[in-house]
VMD Tcl script that draws the C-alpha trace (Angstrom):
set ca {
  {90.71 -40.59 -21.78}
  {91.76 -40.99 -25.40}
  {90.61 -43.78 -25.65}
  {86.66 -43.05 -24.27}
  {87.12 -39.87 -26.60}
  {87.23 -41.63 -29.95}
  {84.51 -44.22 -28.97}
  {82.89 -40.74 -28.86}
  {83.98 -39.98 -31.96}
  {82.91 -43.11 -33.63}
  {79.29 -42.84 -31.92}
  {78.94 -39.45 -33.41}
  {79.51 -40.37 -37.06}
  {77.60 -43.29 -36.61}
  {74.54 -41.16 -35.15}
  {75.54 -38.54 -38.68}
  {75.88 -41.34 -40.94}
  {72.32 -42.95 -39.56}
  {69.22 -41.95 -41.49}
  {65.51 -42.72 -40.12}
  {62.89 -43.71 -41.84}
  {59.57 -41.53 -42.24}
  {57.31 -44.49 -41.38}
  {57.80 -47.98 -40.58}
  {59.22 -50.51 -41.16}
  {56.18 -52.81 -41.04}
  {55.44 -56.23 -40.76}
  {52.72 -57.49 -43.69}
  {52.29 -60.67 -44.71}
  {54.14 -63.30 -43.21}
  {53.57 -67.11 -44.67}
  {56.12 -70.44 -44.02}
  {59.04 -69.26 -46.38}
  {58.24 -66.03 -47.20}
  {57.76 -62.53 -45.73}
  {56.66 -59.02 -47.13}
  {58.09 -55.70 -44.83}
  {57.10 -52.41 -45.84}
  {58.92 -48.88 -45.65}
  {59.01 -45.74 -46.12}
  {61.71 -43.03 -46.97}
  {62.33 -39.65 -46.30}
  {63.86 -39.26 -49.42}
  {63.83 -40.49 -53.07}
  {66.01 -43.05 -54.38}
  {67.37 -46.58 -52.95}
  {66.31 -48.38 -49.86}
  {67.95 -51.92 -49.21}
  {67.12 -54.95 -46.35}
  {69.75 -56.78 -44.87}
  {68.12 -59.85 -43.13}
  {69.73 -63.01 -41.39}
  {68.45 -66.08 -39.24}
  {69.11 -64.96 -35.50}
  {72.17 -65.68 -34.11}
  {74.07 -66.40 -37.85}
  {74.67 -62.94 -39.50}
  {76.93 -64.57 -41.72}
  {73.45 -65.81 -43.73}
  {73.05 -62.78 -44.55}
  {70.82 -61.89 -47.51}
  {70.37 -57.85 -48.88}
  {67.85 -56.83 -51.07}
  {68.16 -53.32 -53.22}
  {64.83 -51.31 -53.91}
  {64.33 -47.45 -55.44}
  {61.43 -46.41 -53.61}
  {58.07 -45.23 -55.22}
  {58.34 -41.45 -55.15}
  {54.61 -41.33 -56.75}
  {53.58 -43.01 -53.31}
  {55.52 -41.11 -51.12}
  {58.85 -43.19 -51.16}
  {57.23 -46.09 -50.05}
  {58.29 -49.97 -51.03}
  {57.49 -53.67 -49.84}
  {60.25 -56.09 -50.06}
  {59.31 -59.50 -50.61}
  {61.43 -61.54 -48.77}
  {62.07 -65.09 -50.62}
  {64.08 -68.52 -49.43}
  {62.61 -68.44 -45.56}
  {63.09 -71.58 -43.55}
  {59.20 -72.45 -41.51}
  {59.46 -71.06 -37.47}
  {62.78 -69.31 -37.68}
  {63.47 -66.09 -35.82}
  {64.98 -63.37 -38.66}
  {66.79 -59.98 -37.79}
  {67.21 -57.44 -40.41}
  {68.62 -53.97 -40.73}
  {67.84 -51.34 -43.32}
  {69.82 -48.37 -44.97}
  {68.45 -45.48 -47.22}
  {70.89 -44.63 -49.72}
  {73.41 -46.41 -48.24}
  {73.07 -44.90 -45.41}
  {72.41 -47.10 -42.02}
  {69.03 -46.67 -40.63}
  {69.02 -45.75 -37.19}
  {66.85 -48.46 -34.46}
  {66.84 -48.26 -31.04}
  {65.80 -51.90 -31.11}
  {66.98 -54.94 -33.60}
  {64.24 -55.76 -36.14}
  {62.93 -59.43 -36.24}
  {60.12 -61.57 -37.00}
  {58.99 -65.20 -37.11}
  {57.91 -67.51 -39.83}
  {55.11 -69.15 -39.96}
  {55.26 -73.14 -38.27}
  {55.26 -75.82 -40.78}
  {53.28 -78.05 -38.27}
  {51.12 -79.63 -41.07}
  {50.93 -83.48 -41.33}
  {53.23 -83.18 -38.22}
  {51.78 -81.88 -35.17}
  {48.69 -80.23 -33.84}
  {48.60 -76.36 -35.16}
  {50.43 -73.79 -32.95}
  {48.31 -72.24 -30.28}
  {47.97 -67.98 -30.98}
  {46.86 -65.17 -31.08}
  {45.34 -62.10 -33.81}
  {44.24 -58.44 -32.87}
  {41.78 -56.86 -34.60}
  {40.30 -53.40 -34.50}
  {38.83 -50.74 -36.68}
  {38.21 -46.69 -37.04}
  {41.45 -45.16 -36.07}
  {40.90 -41.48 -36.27}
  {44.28 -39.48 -36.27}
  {43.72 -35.31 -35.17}
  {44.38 -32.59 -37.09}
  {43.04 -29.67 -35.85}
  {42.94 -27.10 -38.69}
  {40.83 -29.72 -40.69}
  {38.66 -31.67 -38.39}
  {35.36 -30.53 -37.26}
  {34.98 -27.76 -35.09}
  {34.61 -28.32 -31.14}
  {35.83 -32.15 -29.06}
  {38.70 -33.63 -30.71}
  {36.88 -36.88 -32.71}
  {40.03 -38.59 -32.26}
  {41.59 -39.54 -28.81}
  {43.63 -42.02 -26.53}
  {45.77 -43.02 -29.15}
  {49.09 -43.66 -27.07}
  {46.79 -45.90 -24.34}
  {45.30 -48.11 -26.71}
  {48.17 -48.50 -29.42}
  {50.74 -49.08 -26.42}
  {48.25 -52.04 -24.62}
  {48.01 -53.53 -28.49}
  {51.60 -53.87 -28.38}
  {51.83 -54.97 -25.14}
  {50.10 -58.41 -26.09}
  {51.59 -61.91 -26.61}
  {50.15 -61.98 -30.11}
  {51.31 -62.63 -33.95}
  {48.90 -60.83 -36.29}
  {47.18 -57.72 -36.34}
  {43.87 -56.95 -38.66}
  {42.93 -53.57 -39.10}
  {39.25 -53.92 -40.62}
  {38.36 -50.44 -41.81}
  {38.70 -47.09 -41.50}
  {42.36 -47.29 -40.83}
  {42.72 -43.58 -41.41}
  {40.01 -41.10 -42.09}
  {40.32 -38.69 -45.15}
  {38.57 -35.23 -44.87}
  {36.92 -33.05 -46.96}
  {40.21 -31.58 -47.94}
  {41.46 -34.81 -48.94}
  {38.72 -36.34 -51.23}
  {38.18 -33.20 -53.13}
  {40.92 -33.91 -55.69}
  {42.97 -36.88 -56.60}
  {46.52 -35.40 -55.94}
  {45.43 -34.85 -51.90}
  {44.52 -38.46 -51.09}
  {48.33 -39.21 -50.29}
  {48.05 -36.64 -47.42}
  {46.22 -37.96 -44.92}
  {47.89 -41.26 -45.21}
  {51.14 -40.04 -45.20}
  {50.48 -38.03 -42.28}
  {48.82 -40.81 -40.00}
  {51.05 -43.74 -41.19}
  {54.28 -41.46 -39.78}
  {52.46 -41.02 -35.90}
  {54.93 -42.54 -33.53}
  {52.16 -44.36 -31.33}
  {51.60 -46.79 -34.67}
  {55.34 -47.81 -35.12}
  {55.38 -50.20 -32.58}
  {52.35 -52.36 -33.83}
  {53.32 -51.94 -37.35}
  {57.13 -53.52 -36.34}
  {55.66 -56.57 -33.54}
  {53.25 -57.85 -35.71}
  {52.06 -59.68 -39.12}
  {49.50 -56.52 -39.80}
  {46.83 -57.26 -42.86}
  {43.74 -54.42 -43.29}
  {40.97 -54.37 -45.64}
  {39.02 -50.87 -45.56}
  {35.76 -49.17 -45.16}
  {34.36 -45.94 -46.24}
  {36.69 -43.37 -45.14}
  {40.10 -45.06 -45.99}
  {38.56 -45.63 -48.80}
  {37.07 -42.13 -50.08}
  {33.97 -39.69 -48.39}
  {31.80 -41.40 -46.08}
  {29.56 -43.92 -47.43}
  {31.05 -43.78 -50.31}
  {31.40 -46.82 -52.99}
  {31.51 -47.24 -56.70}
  {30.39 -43.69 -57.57}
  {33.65 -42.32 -56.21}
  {35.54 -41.13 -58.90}
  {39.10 -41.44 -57.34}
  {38.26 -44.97 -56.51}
  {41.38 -46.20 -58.57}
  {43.50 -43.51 -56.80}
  {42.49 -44.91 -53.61}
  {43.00 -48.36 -54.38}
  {46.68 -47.41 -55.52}
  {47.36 -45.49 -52.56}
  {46.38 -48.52 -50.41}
  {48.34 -50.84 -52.03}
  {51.24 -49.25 -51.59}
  {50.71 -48.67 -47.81}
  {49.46 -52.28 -46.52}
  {51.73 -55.30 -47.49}
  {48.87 -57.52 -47.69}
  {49.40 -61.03 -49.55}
  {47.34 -59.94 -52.51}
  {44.42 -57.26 -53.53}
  {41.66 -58.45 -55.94}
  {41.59 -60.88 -58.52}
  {42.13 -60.02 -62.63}
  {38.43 -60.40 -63.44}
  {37.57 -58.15 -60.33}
  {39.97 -55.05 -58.94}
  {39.81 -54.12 -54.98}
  {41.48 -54.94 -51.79}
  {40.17 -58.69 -51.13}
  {42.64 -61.50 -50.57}
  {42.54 -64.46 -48.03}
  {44.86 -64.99 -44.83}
  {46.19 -68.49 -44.10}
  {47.44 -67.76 -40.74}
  {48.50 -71.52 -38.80}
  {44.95 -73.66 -39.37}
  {43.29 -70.40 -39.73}
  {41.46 -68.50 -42.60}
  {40.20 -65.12 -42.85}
  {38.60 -64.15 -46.00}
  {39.16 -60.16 -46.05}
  {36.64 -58.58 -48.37}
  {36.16 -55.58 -50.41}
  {32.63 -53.43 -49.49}
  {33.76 -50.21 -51.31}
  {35.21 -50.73 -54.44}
  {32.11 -52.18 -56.50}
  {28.99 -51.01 -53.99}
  {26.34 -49.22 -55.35}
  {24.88 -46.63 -53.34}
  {22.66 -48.05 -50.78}
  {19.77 -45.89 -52.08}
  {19.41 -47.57 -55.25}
  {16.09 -49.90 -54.62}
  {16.99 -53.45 -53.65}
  {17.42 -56.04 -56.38}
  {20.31 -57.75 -58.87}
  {21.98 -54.67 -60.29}
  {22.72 -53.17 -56.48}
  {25.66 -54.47 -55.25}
  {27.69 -54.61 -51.72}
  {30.81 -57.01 -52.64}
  {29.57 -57.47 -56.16}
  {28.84 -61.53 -57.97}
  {32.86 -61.88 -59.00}
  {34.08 -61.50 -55.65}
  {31.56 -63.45 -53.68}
  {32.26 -65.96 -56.40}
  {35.95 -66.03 -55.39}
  {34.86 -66.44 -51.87}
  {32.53 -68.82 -52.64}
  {35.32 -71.09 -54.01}
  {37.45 -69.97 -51.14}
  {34.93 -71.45 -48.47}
  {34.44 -74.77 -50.76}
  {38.71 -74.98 -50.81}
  {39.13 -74.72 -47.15}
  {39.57 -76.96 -44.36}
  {39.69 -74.33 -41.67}
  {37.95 -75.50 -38.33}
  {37.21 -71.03 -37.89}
  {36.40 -69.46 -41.61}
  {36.27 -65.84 -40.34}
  {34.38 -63.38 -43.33}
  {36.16 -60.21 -42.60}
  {34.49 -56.50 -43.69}
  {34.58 -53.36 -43.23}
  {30.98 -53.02 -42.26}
  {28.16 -54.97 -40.79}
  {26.75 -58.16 -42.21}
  {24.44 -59.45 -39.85}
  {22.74 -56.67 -38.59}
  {18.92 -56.21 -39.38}
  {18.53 -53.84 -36.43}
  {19.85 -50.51 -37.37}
  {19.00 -47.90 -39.59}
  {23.01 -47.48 -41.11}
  {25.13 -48.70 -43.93}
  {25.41 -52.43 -43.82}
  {25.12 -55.53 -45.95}
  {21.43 -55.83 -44.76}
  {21.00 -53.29 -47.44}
  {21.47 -55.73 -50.21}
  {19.64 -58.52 -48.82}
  {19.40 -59.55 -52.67}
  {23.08 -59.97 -52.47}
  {23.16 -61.04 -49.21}
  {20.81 -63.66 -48.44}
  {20.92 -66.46 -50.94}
  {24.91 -66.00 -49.79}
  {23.49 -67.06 -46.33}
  {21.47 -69.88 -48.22}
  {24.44 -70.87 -49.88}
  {26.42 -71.47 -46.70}
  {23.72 -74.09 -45.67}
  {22.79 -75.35 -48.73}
  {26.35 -76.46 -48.74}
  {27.02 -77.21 -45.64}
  {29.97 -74.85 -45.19}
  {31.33 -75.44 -41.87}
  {33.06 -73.39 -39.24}
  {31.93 -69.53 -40.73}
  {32.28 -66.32 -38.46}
  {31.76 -62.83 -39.78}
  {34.50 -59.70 -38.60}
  {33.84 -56.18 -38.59}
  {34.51 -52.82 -37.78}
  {32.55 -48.95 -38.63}
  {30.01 -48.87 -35.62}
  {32.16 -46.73 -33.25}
  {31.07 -49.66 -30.70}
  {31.69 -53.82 -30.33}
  {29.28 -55.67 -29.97}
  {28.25 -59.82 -30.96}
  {25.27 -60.61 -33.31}
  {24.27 -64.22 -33.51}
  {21.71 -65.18 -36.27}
  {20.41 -68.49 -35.67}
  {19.43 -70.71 -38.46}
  {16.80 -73.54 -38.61}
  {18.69 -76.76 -38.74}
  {22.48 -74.83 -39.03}
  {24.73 -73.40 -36.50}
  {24.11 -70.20 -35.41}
  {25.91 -67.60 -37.57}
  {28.22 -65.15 -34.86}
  {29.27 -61.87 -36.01}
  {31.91 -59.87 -34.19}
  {31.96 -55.93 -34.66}
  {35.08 -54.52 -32.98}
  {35.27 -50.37 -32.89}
  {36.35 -47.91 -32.35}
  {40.85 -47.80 -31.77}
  {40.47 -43.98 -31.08}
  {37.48 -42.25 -32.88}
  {34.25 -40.96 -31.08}
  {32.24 -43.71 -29.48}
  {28.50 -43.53 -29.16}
  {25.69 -44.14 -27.14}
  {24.17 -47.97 -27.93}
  {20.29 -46.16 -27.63}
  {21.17 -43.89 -31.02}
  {21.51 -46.77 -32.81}
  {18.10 -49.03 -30.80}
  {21.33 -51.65 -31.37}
  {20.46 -52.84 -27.44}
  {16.87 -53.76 -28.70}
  {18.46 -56.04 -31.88}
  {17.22 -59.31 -31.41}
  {20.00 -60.89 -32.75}
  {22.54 -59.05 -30.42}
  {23.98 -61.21 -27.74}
  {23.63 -60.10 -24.28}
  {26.71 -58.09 -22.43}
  {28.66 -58.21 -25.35}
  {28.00 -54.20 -26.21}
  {31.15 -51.78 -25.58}
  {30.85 -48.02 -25.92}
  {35.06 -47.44 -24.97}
  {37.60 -47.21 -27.05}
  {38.92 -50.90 -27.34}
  {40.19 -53.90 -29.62}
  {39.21 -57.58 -29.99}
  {41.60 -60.19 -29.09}
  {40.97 -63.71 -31.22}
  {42.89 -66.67 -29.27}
  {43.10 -69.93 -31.10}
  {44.07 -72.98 -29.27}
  {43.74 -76.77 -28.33}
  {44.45 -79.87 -30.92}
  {43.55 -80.03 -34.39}
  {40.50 -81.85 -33.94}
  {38.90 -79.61 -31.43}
  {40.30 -76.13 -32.34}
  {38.83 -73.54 -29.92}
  {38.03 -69.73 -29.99}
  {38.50 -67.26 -27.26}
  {37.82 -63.58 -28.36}
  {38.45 -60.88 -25.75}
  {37.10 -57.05 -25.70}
  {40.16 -55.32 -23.92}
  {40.45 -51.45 -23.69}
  {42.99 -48.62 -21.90}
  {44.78 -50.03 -19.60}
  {44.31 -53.28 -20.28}
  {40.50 -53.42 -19.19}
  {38.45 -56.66 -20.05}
  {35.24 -55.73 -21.19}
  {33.62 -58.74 -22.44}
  {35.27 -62.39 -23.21}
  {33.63 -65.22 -25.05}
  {34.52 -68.68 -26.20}
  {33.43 -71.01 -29.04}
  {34.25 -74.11 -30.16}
  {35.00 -74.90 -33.74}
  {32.81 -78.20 -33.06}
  {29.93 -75.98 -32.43}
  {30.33 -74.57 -35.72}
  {29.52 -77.80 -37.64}
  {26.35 -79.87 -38.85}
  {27.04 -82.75 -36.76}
  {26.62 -80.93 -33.61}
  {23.62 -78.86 -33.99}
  {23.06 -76.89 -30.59}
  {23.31 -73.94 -28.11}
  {26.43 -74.66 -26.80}
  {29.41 -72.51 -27.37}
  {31.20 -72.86 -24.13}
}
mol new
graphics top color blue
foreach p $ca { graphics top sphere $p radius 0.5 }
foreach p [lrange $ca 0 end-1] q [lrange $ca 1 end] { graphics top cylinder $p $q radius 0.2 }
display resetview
């Protein structure tokens, strides 16, 4: 009996000693040597990572941070001297204090299968417009937000490595935008709800944003906490990089296995989409489509996916999109052919519905679009947006539940292959379609994508 009592004993210090974290930890970027894992304390000062290949603790590395109070305690490690496709555990303490985890933290590395072997067969989620309640400042009348522990659970229920959250990641309100100082808020508040922990710890998550994790909706250059924002989500997403020196924002490129998705930026640098067409309105702006030009040109990707927050494709529909800067836009399209860029696919989120565009090109591949919305906000009726009468949408693909996109990449390097699936609560397929990277090429010019 005295015995069983002091294990008590020692349980019960343990749980006193054991502090837990106000968000996190999270998985960001994870490459072939290297790894980035966010956190967040519930108090100011030191935070420290202890993190060892599985099975030989006696590797064990620790890295010391002071958190950024400014940000809300938050801090990304950057986790150096990784060997490729090894399992890591790690363990974290907040002032010295052990954090307390029901389950051990781990993640993989990235496979060094290059000039080896074929790349790995996987799998990246992908979803947009998460809308998080809070009743004493959303509108009046039906929750806009809803389902969140069914569809966050299913996410993290999939065999999958990465996880891209394509805009409106959280929603500021009126109360938020109205000041610089009340920006931190909302994210705070949403990046702390239980239901997100367990995506945020199972997977490599990168995000880029759209309007309203970015500012009020719609919103773009003219917002005057722009720089605010841009801080705020820099210190919240653990993203490989954000921007370039000649242009500020929250574009980088993933490298993920043999595939490449360019995340852009359709906030930062947008003029308002009321200013008439022509070369001083902007959607992404000349410096960044000149990085991604260069990007494209680099790559040897069979699947280039062009990732943002909004529509790019779209010529149907009377809301924001890049079809409002079709002097931007279009000699971007003309540039893809003109040199014979290979293998594109555009991502995105905002329409509170998925759906597939495919514009077809005279002598080029057809150019597929994916839009994947909403996670939890308000869905809508396809007729309020005439988006069933789009002549470039492709047929069964629309989805007006709450649901995510599944992106499947398998088969040898030479014939790489696509699979996307619409799943919702529950587990529910919606829609599923496959394309081959072959299809996506000059020397196979046809209709085939099965």
């Amino acid at each position: 009996m005295n015995k069983i009592l002091a294990i008590l004993l020692i349980l019960i210090n343990l749980s006193a000693d054991a502090k837990q974290l106000a968000a996190g930890p999270m998985l960001g970027h994870v490459a072939l040597r290297g790894a980035n894992i966010w956190v967040q304390s519930p108090e100011t000062g030191q935070v420290a990572i202890s993190y060892w290949p599985a099975e030989q603790r006696q590797q064990k590395t620790e890295l010391q941070a002071r958190v950024n109070s400014e940000f809300g305690n938050t801090h990304t490690f950057k986790l150096t001297n990784l060997e490729p496709g090894t399992t890591y555990h790690y363990s974290l303490k907040i002032n010295g204090k052990k954090h307390k985890n029901a389950v051990p933290y781990q993640f993989t590395t990235q496979t060094l299968w290059q000039w080896r072997t074929d790349p790995p067969d996987f799998a990246v989620m992908a979803g947009s417009c998460n809308y998080e309640s809070e009743t004493i400042y959303d509108r009046p009348g039906k929750p806009y937000g809803s389902g969140h522990a069914a569809i966050f659970s299913q996410i993290a229920s999939e065999d999958a490595e990465v996880m891209l959250w394509i805009g409106d990641n959280w929603y500021y309100r009126e109360v938020d935008f109205d000041a610089e100082q009340n920006l931190l808020h909302r994210v705070m508040r949403d990046r702390s709800q239980p239901h997100l922990q367990p995506i945020y710890q199972k997977f490599a998550n990168y995000a880029t944003w759209d309007d309203h994790d970015f500012g009020p909706n719609n919103s773009g250059s003219e917002f005057i906490f722009k720089q605010q924002a841009l801080n705020i989500f820099k210190n919240y997403w653990a993203n490989p990089s954000y921007g370039m020196p000649e242009q500020p924002g929250v574009f980088s490129k993933i490298s993920y296995n043999d595939i490449e998705f360019f995340m852009l930026d359709n906030r930062y640098n947008k003029s308002h989409e009321n200013l008439p067409d022509g070369p001083d309105k902007v959607y992404y702006g000349q410096p960044q489509l000149n990085w991604l030009k260069n990007s494209l040109l680099a790559s040897y990707a069979p699947f280039k996916i062009i990732v943002g927050g909004g529509q790019m494709l779209n010529n149907h529909h009377p809301y924001e999109g890049w079809d409002k800067y079709r002097h931007e836009r279009d000699p971007f399209i003309q540039w893809l052919d003109d040199n014979k860029i290979t293998g594109v696919m555009f991502l995105s989120g905002d329409k509170h519905h998925t759906e597939m565009l495919r514009a077809d090109r005279p002598g080029a591949y057809p150019l597929y679009e994916m839009t994947c919305s909403p996670l939890t906000a308000g869905t809508h009726s396809s007729k309020s947006g005439g988006d069933l009468d789009n002549p470039r949408h492709v047929a069964g693909s629309m989805v007006n539940e709450h649901n995510y996109c599944k992106f499947s990449f398998s088969g040898p390097r030479t014939d790489r292959r696509l699979r996307i699936d619409v799943i919702g609560h529950g587990g529910k397929q919606y829609w599923t379609k496959q394309i081959k990277s072959s299809v996506l090429s000059y020397s196979q010019i046809n209709d085939s994508t099965e």
